[in-house]
C-alpha positions as CSV (number, residue, x, y, z in Angstrom):
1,X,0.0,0.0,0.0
2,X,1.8,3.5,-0.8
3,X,2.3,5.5,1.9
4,X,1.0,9.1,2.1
5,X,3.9,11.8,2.3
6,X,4.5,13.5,5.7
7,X,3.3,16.8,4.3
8,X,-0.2,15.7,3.3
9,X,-0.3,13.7,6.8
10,X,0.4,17.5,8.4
11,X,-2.7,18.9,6.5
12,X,-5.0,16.3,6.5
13,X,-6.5,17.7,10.4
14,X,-6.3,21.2,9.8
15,X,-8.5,20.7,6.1
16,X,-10.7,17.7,8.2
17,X,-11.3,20.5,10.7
18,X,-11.7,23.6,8.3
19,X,-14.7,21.4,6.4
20,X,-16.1,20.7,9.4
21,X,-16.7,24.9,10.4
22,X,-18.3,24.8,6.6
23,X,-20.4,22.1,7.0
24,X,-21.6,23.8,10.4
25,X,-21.8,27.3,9.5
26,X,-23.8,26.5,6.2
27,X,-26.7,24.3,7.8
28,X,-29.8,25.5,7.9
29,X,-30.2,28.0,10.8
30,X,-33.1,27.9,13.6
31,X,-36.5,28.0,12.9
32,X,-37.7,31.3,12.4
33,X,-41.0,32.9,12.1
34,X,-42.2,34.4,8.5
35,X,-44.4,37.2,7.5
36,X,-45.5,38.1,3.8
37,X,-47.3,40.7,2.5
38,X,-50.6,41.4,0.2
39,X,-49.6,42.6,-3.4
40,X,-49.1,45.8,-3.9
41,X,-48.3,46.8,-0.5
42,X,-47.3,50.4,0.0
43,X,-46.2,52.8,2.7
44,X,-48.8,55.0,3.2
45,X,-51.1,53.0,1.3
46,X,-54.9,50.8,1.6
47,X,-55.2,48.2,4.3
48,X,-52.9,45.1,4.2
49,X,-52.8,41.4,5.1
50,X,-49.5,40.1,6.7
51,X,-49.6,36.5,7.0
52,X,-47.0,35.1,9.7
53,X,-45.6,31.4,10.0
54,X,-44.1,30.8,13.5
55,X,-41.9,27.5,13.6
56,X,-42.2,24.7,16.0
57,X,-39.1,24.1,17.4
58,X,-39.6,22.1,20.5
59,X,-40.1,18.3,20.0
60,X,-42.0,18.0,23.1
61,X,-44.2,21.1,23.8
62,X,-46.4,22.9,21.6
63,X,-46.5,26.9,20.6
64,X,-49.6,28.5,23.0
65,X,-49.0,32.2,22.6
66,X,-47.1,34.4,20.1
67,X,-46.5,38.1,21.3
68,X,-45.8,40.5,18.6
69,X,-44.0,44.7,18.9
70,X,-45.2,46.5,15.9
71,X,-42.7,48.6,13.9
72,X,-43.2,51.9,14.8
73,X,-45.9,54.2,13.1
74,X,-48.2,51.4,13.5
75,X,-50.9,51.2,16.3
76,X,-51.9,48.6,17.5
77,X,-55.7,49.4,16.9
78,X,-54.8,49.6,13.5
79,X,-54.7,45.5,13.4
80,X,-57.1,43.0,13.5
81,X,-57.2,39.3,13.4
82,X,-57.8,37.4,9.8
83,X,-57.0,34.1,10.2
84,X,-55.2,31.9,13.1
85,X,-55.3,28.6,14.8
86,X,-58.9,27.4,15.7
87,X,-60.0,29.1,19.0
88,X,-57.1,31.3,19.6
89,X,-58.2,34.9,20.0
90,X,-56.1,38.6,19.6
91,X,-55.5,40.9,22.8
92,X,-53.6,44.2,21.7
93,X,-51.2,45.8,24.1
94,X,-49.4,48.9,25.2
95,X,-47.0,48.6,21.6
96,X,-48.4,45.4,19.7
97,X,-50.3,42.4,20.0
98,X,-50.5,38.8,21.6
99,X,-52.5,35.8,19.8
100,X,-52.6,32.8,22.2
101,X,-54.7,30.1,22.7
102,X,-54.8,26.3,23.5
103,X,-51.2,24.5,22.7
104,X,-50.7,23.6,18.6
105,X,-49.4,20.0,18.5
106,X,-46.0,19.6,19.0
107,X,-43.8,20.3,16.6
108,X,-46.6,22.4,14.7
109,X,-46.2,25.9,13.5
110,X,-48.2,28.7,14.4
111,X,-50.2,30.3,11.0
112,X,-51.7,33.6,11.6
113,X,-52.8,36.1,9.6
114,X,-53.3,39.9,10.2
115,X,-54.9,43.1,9.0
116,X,-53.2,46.2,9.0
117,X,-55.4,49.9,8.1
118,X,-52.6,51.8,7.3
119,X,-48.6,51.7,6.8
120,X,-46.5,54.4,7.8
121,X,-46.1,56.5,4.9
122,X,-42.2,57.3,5.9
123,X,-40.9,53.4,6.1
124,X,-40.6,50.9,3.5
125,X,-38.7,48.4,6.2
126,X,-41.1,47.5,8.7
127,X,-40.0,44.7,11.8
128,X,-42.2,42.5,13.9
129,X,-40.2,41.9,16.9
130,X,-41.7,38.5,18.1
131,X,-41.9,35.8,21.1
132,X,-43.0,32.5,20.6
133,X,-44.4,31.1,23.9
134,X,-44.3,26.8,24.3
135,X,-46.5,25.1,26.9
136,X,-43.7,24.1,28.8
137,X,-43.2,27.8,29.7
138,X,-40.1,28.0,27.5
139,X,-40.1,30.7,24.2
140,X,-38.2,31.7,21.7
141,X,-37.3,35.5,20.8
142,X,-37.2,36.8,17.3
143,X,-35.9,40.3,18.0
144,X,-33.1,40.9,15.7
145,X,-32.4,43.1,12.8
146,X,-30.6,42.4,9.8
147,X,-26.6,43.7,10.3
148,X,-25.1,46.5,8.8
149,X,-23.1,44.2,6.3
150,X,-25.9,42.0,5.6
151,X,-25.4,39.4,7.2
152,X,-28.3,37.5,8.8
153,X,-28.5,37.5,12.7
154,X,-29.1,34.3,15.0
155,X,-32.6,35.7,15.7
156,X,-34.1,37.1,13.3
157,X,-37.3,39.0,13.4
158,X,-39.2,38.9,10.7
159,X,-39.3,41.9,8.4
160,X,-41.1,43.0,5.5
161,X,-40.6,45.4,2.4
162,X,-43.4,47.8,0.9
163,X,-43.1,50.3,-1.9
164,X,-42.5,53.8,-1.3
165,X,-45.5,56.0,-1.0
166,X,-47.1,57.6,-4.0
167,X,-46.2,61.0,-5.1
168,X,-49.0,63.2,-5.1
169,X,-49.5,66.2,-7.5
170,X,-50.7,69.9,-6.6
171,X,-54.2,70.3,-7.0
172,X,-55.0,71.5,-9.9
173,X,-56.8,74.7,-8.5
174,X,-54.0,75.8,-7.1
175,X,-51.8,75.0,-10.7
176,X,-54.7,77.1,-12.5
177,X,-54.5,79.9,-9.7
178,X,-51.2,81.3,-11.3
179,X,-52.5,81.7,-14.7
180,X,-55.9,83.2,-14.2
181,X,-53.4,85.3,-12.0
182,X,-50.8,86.2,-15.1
183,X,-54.3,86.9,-17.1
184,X,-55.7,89.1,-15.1
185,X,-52.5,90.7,-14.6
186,X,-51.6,90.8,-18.3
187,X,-54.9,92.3,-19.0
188,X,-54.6,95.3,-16.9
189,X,-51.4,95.7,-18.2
190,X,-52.8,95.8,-21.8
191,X,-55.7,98.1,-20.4
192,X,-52.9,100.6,-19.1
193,X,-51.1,100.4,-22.1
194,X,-54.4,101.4,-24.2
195,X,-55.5,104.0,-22.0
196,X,-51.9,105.9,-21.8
197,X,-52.2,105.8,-25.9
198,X,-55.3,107.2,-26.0
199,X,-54.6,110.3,-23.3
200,X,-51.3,110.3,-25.5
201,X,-53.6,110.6,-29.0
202,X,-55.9,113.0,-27.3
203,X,-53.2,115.9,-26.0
204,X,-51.5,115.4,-29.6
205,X,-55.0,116.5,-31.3
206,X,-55.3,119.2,-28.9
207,X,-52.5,120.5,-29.5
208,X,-52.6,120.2,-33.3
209,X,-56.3,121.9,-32.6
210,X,-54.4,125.2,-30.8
211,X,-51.9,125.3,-33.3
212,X,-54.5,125.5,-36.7
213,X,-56.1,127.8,-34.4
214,X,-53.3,130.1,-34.2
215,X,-52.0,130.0,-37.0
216,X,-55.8,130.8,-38.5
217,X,-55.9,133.7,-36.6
218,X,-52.1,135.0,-37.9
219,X,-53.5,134.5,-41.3
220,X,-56.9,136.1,-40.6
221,X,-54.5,139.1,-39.2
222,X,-52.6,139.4,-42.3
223,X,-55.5,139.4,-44.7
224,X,-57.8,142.1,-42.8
225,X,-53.9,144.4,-42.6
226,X,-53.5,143.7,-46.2
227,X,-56.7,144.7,-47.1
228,X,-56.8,147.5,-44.8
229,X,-53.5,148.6,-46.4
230,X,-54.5,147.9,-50.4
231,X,-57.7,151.0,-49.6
232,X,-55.6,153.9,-48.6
């Protein structure tokens, strides 16, 4: 049997041992819980549905109560129970919600759904901060955000993604406002303009009137001297 060289025998526990951290770091995490969002939500926007799937992780009790923090700009009166296990019921609280009831099966997840009247028209990122009560009395906390690198934390709590708000136009009285303004304004102007022409026009003839006028009476002067003149 050929023997392996002293050099690959040196690596062979420091490569074992490197493929082990992979093999560890790349299996699936924890459960976790899950929400998803209506189409077409939007900050600022109509009501939404947010469905939520809380994982089972306990082999030998069963998820009785799921408390929920809203992201902020929500209030808690704005929600309202859709959907959820068979005889659990809502309770809102000081910042969020709770949804309990009797104990799922073990190893069951929790499937809830929720309406929402309004998003905050200033977020598109909003987080549910959540704890997943067991009826052993044990829970689970799903209270982290995402990391500044992204990278995905132990815990994470779920999060969701809207579009922006909508951009709203002026209305269209205060658009219109401006140009009956530049209208009126332009036809004063023109008015001005016609009546300085016409008080110009008017002390032109006037003038023109005194002058024919004197220089009929010049003329007149001349004739009557003339004639005056032509019988001595």
């Amino acid at each position: 049997m050929p023997r392996i060289p002293a050099v690959l025998r040196r690596l062979a526990v420091p490569l074992l041992a490197g493929s082990a951290v992979l093999l560890l770091t790349a299996a699936p995490a924890a459960a976790h819980v899950e929400a998803t969002v209506s189409e077409g939500a939007q900050a600022g926007g109509d009501p939404v549905t947010v469905t939520f799937s809380a994982e089972a992780e306990r082999s030998s009790a069963g998820i009785s109560a799921i408390k929920v923090q809203l992201p902020e700009g929500i209030l808690p009166e704005w929600v309202t129970l859709e959907s959820g296990p068979a005889g659990w019921a809502l309770d809102l609280t000081a910042d969020g919600y709770e949804l309990a009831g009797a104990a799922l099966p073990a190893g069951t997840a929790a499937e809830y759904a929720i309406r929402i009247g309004t998003l905050p028209p200033d977020r598109t990122t909003l987080v549910f901060k959540t704890l997943v009560d067991y009826s052993d009395g044990s829970e689970d906390a799903w209270s982290e955000q995402p990391t500044p690198y992204g990278a995905e934390p132990e815990n994470p709590a779920p999060t969701l993604t809207v579009a922006p708000a909508a951009v709203t136009s002026a209305p269209a009285s205060s658009i219109a406002a401006p140009t009956t303004s530049a209208a009126t304004s332009g036809a004063a102007d023109a008015t001005a303009t016609d009546t300085e022409e016409a008080s110009s026009g008017a002390g032109v003839a006037r003038w023109l009137t005194i002058g024919v006028l004197v220089v009929a009476v010049v003329v007149g002067g001349l004739v009557f001297w003339r004639s005056r003149a032509a019988r001595r």
